[in-house]
mmCIF entry with sequence, helices, sheets and N, C-alpha, C, O atoms, coordinates in Angstrom:
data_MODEL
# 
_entry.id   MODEL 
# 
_entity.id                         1 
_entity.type                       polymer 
_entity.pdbx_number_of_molecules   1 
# 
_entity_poly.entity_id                      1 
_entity_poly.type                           'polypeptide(L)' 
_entity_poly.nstd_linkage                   no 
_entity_poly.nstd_monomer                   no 
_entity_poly.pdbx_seq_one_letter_code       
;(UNK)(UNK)(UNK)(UNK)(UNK)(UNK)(UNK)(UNK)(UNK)(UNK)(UNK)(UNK)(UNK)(UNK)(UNK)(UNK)
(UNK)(UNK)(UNK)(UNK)(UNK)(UNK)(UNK)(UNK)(UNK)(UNK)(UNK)(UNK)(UNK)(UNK)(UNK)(UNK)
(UNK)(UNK)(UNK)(UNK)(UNK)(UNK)(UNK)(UNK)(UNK)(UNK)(UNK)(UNK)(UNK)(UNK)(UNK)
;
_entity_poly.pdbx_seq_one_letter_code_can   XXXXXXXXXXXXXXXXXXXXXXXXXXXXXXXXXXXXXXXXXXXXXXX 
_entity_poly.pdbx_strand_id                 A 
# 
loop_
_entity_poly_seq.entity_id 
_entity_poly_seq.num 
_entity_poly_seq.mon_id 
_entity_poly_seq.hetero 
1 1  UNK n 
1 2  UNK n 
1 3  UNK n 
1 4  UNK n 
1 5  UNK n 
1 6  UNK n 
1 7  UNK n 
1 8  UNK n 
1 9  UNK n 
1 10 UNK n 
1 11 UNK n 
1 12 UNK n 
1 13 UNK n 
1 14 UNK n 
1 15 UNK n 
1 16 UNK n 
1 17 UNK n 
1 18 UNK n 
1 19 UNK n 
1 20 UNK n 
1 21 UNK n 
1 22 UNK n 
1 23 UNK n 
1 24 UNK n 
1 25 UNK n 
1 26 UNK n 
1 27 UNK n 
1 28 UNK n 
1 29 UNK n 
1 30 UNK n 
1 31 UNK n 
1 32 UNK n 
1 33 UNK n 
1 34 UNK n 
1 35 UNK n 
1 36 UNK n 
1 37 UNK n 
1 38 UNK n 
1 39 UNK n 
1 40 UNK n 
1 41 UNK n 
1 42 UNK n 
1 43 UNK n 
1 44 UNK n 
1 45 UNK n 
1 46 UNK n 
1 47 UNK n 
# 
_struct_asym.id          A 
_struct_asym.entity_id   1 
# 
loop_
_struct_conf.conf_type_id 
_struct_conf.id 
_struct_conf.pdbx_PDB_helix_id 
_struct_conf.beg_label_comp_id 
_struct_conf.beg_label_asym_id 
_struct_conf.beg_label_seq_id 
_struct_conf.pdbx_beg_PDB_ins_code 
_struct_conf.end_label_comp_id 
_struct_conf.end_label_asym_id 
_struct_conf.end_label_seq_id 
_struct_conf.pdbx_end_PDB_ins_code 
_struct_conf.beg_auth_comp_id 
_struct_conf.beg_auth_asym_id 
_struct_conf.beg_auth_seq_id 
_struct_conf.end_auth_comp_id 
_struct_conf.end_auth_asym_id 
_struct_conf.end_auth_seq_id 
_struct_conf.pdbx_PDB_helix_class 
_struct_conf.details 
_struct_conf.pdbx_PDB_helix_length 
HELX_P HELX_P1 AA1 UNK A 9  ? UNK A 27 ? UNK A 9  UNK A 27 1 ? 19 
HELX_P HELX_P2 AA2 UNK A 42 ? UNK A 45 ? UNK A 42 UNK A 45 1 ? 4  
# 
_struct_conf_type.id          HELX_P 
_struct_conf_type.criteria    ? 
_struct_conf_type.reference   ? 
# 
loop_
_atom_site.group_PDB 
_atom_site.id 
_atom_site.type_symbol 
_atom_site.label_atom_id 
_atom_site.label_alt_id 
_atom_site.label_comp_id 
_atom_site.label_asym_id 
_atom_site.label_entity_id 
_atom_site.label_seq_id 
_atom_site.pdbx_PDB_ins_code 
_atom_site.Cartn_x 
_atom_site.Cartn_y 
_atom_site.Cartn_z 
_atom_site.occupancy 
_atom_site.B_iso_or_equiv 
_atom_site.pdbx_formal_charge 
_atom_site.auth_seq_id 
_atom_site.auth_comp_id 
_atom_site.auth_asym_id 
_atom_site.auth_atom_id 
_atom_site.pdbx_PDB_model_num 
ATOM 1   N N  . UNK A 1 1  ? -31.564 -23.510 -19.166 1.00 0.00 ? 1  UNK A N  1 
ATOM 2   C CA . UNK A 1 1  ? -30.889 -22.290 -19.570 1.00 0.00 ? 1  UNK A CA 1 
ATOM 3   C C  . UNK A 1 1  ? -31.329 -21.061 -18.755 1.00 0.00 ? 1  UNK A C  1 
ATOM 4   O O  . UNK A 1 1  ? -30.611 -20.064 -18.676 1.00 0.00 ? 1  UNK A O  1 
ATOM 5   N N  . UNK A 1 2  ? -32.556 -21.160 -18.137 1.00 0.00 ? 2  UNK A N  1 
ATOM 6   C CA . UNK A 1 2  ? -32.958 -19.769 -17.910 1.00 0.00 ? 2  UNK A CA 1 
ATOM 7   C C  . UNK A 1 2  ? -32.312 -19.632 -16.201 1.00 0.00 ? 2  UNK A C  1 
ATOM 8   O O  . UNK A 1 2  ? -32.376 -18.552 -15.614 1.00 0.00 ? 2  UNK A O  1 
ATOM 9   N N  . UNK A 1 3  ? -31.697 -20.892 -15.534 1.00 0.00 ? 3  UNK A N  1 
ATOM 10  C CA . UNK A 1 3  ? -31.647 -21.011 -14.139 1.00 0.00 ? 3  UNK A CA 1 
ATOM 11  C C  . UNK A 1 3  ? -30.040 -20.620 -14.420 1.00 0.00 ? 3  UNK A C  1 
ATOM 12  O O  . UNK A 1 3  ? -29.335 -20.421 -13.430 1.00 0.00 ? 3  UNK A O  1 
ATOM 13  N N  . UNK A 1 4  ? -29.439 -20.505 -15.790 1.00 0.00 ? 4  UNK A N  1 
ATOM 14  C CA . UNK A 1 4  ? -27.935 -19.969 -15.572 1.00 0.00 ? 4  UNK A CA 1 
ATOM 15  C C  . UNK A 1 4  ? -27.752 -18.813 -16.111 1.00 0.00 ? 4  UNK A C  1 
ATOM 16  O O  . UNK A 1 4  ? -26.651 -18.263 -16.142 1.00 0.00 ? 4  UNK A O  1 
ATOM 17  N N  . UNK A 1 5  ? -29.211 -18.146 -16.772 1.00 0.00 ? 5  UNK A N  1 
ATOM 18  C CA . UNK A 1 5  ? -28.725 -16.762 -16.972 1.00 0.00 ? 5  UNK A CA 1 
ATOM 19  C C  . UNK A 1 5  ? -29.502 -16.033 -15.553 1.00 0.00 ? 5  UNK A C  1 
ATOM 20  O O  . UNK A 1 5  ? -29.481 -14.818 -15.748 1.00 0.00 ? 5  UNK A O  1 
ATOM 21  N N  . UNK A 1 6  ? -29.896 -16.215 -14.764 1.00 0.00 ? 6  UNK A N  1 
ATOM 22  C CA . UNK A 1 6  ? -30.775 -16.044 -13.645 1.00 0.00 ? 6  UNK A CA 1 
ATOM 23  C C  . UNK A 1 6  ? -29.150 -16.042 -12.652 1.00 0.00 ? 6  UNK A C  1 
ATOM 24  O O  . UNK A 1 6  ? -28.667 -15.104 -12.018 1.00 0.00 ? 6  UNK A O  1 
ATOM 25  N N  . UNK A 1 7  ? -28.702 -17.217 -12.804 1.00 0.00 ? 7  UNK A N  1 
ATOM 26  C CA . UNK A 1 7  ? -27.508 -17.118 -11.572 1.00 0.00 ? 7  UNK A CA 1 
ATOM 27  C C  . UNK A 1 7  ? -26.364 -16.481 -12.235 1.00 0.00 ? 7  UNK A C  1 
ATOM 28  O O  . UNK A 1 7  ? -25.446 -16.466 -11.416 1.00 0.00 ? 7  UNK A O  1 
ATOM 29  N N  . UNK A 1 8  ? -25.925 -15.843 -13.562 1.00 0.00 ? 8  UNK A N  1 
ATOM 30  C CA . UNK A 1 8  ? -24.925 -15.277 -13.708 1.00 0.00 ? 8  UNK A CA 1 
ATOM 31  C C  . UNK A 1 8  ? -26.021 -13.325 -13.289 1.00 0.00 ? 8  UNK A C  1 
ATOM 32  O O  . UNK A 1 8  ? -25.539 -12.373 -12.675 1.00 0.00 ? 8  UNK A O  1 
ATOM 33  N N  . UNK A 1 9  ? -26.953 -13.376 -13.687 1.00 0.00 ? 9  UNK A N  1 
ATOM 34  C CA . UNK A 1 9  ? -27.922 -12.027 -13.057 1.00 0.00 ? 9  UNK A CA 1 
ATOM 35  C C  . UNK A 1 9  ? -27.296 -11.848 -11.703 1.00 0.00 ? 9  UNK A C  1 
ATOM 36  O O  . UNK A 1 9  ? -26.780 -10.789 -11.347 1.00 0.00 ? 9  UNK A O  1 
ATOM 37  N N  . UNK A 1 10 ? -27.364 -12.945 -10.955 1.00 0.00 ? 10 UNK A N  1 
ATOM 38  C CA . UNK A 1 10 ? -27.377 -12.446 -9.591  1.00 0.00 ? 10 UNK A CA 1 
ATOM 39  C C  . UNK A 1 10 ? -26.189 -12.514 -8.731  1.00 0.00 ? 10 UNK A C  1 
ATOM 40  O O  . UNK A 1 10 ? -25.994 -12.036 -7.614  1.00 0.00 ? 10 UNK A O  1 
ATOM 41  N N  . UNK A 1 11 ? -25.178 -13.459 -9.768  1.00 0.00 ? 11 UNK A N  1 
ATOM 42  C CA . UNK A 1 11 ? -23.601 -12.869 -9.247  1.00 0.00 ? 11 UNK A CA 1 
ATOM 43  C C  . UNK A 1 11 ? -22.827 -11.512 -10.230 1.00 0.00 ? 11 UNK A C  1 
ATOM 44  O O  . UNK A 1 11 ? -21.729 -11.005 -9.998  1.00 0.00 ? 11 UNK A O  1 
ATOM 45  N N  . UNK A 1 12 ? -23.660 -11.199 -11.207 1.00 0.00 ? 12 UNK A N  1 
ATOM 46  C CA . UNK A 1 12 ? -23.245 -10.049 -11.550 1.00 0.00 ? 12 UNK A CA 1 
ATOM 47  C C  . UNK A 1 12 ? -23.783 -8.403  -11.224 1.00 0.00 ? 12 UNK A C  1 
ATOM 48  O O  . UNK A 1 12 ? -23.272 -7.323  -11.518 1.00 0.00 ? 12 UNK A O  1 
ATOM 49  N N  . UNK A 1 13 ? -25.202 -8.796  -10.395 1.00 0.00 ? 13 UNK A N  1 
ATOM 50  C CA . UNK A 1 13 ? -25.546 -8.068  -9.232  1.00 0.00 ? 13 UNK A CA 1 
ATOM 51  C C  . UNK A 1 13 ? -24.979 -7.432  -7.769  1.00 0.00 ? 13 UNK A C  1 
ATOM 52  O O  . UNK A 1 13 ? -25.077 -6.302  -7.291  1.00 0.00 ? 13 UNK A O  1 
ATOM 53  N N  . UNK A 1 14 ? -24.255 -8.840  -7.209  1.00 0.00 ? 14 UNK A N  1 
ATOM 54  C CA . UNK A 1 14 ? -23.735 -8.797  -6.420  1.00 0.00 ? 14 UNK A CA 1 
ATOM 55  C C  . UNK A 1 14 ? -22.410 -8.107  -6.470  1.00 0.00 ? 14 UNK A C  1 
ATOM 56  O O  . UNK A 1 14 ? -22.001 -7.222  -5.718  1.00 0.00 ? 14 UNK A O  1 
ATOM 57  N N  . UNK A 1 15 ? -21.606 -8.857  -7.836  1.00 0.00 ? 15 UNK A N  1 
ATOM 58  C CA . UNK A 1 15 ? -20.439 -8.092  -8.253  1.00 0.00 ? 15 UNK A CA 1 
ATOM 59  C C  . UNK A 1 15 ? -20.402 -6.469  -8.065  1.00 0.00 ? 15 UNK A C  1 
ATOM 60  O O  . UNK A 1 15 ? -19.610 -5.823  -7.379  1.00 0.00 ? 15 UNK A O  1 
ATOM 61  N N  . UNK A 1 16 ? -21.511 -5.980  -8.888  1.00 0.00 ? 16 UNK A N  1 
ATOM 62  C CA . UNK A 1 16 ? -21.597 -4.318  -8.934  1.00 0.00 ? 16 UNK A CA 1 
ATOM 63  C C  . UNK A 1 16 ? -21.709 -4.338  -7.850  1.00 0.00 ? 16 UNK A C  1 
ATOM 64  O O  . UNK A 1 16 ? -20.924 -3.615  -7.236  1.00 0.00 ? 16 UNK A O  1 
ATOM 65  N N  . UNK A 1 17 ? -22.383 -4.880  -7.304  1.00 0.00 ? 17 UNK A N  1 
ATOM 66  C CA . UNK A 1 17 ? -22.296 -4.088  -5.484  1.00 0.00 ? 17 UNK A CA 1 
ATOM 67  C C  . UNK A 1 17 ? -21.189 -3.641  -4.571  1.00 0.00 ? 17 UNK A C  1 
ATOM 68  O O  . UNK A 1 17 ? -21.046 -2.701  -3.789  1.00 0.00 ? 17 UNK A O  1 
ATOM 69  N N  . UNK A 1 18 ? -20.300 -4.883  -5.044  1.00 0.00 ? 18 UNK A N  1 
ATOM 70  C CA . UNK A 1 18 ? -19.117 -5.036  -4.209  1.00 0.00 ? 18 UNK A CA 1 
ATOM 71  C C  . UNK A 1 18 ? -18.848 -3.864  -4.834  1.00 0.00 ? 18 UNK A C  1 
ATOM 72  O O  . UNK A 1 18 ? -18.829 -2.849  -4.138  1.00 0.00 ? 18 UNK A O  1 
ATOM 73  N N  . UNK A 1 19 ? -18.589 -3.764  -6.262  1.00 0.00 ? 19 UNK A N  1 
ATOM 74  C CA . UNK A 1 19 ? -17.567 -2.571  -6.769  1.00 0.00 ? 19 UNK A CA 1 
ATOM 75  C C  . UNK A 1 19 ? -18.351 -1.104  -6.189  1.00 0.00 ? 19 UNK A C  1 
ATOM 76  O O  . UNK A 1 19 ? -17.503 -0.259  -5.906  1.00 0.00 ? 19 UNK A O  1 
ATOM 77  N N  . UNK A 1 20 ? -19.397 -0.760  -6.019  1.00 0.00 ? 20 UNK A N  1 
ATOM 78  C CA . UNK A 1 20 ? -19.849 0.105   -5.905  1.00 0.00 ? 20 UNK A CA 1 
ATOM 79  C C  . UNK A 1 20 ? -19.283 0.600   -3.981  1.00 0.00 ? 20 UNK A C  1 
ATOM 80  O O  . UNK A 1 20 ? -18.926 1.629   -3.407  1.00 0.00 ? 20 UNK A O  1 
ATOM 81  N N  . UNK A 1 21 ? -19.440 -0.433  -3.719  1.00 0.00 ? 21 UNK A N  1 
ATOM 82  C CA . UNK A 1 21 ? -19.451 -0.610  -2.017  1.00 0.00 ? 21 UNK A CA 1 
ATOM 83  C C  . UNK A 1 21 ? -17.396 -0.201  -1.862  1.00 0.00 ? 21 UNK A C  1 
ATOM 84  O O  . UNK A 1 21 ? -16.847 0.543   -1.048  1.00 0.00 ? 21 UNK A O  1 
ATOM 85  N N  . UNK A 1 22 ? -17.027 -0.689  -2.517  1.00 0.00 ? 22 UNK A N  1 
ATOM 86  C CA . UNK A 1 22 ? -15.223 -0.083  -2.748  1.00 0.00 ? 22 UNK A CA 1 
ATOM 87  C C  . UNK A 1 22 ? -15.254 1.055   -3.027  1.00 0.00 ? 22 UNK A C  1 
ATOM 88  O O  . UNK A 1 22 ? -14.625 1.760   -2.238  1.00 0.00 ? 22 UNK A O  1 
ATOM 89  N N  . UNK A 1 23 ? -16.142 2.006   -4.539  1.00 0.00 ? 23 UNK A N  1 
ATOM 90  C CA . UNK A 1 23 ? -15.825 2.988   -4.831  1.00 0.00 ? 23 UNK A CA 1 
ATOM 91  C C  . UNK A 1 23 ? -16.435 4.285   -3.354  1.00 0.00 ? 23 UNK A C  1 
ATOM 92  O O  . UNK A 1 23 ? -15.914 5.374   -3.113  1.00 0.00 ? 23 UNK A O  1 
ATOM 93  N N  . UNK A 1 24 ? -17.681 3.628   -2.597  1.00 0.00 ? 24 UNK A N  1 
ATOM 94  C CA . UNK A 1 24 ? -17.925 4.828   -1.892  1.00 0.00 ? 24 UNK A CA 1 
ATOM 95  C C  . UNK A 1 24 ? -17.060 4.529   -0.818  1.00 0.00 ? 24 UNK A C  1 
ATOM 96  O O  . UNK A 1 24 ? -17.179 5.500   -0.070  1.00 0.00 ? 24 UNK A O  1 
ATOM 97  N N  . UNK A 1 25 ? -16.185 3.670   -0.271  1.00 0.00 ? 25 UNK A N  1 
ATOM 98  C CA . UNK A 1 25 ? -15.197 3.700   0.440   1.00 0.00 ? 25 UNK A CA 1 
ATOM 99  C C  . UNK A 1 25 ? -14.770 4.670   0.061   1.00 0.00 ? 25 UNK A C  1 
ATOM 100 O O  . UNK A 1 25 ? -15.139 5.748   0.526   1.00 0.00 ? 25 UNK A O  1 
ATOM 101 N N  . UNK A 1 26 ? -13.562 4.531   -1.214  1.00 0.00 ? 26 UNK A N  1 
ATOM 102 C CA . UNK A 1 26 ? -12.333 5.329   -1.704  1.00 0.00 ? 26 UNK A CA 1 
ATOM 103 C C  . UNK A 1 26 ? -13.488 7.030   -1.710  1.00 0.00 ? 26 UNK A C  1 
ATOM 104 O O  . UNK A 1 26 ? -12.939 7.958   -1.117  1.00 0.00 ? 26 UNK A O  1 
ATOM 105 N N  . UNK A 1 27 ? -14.382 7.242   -2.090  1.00 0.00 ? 27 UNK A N  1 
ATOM 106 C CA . UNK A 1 27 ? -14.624 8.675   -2.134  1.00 0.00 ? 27 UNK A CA 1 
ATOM 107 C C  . UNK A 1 27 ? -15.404 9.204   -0.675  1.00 0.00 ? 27 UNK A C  1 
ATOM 108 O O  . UNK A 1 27 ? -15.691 10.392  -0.523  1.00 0.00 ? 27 UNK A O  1 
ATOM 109 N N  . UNK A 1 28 ? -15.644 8.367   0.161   1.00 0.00 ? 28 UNK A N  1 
ATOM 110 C CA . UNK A 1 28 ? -15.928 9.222   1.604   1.00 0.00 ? 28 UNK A CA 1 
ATOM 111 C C  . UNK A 1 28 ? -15.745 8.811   2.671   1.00 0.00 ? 28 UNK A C  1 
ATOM 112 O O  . UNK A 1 28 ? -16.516 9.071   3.596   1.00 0.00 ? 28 UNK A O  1 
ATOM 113 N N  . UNK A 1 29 ? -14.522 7.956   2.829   1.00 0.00 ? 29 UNK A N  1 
ATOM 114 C CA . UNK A 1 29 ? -13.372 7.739   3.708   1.00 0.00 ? 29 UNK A CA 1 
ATOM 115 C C  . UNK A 1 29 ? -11.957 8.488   3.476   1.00 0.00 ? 29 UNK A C  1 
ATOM 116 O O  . UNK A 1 29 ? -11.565 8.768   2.343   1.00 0.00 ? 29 UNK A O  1 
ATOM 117 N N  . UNK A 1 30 ? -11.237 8.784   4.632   1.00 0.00 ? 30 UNK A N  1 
ATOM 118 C CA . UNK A 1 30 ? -10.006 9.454   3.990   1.00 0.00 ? 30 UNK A CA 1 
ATOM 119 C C  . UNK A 1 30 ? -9.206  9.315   5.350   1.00 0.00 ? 30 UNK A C  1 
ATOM 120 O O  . UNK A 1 30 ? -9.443  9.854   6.431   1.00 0.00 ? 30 UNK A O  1 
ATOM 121 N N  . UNK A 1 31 ? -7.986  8.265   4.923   1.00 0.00 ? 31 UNK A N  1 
ATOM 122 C CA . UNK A 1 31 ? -6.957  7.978   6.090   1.00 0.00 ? 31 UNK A CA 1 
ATOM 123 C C  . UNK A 1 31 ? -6.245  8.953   6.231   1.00 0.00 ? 31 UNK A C  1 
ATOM 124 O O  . UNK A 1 31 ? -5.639  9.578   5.361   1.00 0.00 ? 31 UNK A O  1 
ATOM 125 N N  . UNK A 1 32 ? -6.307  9.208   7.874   1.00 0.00 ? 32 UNK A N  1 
ATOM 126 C CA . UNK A 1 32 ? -5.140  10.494  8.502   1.00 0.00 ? 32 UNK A CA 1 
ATOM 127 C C  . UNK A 1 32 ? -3.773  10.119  8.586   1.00 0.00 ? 32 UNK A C  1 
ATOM 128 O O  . UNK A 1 32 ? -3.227  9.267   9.287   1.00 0.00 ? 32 UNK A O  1 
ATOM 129 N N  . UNK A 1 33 ? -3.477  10.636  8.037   1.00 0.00 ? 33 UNK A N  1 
ATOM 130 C CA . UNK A 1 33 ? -1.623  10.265  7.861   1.00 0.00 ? 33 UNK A CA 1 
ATOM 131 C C  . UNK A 1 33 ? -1.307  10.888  9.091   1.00 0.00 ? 33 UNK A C  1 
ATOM 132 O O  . UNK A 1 33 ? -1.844  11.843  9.652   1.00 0.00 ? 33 UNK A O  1 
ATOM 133 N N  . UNK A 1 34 ? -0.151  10.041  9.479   1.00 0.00 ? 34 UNK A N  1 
ATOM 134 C CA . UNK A 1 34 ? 0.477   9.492   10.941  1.00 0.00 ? 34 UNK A CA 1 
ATOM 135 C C  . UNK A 1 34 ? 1.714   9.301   10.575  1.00 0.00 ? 34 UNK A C  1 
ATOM 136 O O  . UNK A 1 34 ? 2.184   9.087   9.458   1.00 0.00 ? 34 UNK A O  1 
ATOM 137 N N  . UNK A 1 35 ? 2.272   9.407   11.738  1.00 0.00 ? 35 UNK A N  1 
ATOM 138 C CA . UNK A 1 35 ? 4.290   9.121   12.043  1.00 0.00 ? 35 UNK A CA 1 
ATOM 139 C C  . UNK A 1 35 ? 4.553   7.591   11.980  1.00 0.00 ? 35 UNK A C  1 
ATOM 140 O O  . UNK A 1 35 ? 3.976   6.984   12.882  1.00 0.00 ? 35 UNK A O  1 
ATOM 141 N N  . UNK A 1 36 ? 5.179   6.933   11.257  1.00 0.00 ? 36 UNK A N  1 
ATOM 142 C CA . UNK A 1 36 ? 5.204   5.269   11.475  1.00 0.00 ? 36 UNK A CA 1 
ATOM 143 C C  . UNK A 1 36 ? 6.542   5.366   12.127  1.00 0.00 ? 36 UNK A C  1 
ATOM 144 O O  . UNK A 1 36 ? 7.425   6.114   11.706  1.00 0.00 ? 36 UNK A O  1 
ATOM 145 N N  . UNK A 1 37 ? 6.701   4.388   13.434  1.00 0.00 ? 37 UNK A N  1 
ATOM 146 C CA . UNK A 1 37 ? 8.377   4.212   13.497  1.00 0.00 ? 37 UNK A CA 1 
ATOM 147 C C  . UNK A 1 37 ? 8.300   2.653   13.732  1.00 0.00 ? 37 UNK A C  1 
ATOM 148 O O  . UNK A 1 37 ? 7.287   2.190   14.256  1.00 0.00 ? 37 UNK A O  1 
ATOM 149 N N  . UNK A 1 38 ? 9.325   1.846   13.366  1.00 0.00 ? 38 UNK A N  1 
ATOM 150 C CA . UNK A 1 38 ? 9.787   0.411   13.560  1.00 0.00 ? 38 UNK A CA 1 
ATOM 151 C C  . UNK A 1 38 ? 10.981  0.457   14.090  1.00 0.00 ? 38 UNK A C  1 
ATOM 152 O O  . UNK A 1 38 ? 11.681  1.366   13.644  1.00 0.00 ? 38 UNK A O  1 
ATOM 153 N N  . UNK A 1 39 ? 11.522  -0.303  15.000  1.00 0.00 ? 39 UNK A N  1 
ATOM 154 C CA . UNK A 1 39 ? 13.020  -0.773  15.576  1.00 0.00 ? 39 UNK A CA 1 
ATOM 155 C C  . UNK A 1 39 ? 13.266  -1.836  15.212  1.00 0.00 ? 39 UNK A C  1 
ATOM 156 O O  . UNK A 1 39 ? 12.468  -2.772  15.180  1.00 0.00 ? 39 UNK A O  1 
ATOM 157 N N  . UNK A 1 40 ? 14.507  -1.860  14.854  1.00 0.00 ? 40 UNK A N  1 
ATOM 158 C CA . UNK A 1 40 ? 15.160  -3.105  13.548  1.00 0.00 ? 40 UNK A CA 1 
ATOM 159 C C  . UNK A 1 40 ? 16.154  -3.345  14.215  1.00 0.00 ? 40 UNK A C  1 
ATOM 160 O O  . UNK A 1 40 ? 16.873  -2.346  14.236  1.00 0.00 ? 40 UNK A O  1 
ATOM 161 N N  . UNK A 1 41 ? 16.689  -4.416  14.945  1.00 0.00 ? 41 UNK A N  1 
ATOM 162 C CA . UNK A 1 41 ? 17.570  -4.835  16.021  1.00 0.00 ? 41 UNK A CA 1 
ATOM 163 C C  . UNK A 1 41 ? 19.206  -4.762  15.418  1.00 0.00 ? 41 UNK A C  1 
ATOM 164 O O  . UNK A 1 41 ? 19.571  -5.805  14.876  1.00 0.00 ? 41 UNK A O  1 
ATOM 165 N N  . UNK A 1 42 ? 19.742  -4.164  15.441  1.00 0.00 ? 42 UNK A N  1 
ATOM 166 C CA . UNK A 1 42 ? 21.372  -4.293  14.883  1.00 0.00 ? 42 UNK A CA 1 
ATOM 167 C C  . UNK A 1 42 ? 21.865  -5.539  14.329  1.00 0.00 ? 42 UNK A C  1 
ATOM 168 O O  . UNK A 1 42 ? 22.728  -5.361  13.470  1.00 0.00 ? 42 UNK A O  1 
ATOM 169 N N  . UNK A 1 43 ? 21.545  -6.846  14.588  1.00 0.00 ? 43 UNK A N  1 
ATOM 170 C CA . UNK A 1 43 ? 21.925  -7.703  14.047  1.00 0.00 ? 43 UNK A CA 1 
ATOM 171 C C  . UNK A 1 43 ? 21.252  -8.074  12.631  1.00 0.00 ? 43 UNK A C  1 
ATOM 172 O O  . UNK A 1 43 ? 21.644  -8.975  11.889  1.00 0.00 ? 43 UNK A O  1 
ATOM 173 N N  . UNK A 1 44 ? 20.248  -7.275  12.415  1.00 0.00 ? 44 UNK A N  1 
ATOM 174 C CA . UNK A 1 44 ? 19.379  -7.609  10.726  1.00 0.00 ? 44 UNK A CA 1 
ATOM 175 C C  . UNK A 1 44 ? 20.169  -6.620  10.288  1.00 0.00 ? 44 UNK A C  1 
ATOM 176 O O  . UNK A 1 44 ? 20.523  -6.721  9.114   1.00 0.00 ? 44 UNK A O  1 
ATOM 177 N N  . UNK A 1 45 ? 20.655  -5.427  11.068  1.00 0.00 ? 45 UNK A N  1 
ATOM 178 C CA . UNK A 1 45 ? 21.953  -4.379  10.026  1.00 0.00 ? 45 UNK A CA 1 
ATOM 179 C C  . UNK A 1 45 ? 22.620  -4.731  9.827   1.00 0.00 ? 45 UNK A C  1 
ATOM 180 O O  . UNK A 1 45 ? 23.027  -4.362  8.726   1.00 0.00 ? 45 UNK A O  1 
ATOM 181 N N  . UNK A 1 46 ? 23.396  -5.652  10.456  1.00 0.00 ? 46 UNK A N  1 
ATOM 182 C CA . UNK A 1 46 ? 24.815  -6.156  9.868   1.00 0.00 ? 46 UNK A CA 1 
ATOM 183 C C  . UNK A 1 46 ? 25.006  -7.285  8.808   1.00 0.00 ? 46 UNK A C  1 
ATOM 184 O O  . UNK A 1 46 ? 25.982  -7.678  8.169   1.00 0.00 ? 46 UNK A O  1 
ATOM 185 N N  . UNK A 1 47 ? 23.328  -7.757  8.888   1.00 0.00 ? 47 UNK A N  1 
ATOM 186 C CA . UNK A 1 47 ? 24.029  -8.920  7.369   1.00 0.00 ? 47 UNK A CA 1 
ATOM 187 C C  . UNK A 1 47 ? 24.148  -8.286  6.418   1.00 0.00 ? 47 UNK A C  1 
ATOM 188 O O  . UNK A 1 47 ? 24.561  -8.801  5.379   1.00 0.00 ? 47 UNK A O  1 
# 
């Protein structure tokens, strides 16, 4: 018992990490918005 509350410890360690490691993404990264263009060949317009 003690080797599966030991390994849910240390994937629920890891877990927070990840989440933590996402949230300081989203608060001190910040994507520069840009012009997108695509060309779509006339024949995908006409179906």
């Amino acid at each position: 018992m003690p080797s599966l509350i030991r390994f849910l410890v240390i994937v629920g360690v890891l877990g927070a990490l990840a989440y933590a490691g996402m949230l300081a993404i989203v608060a001190y990264v910040s994507p520069q918005p840009r012009e997108m263009t695509q060309t779509i060949s006339p024949q995908r317009l006409n179906k």
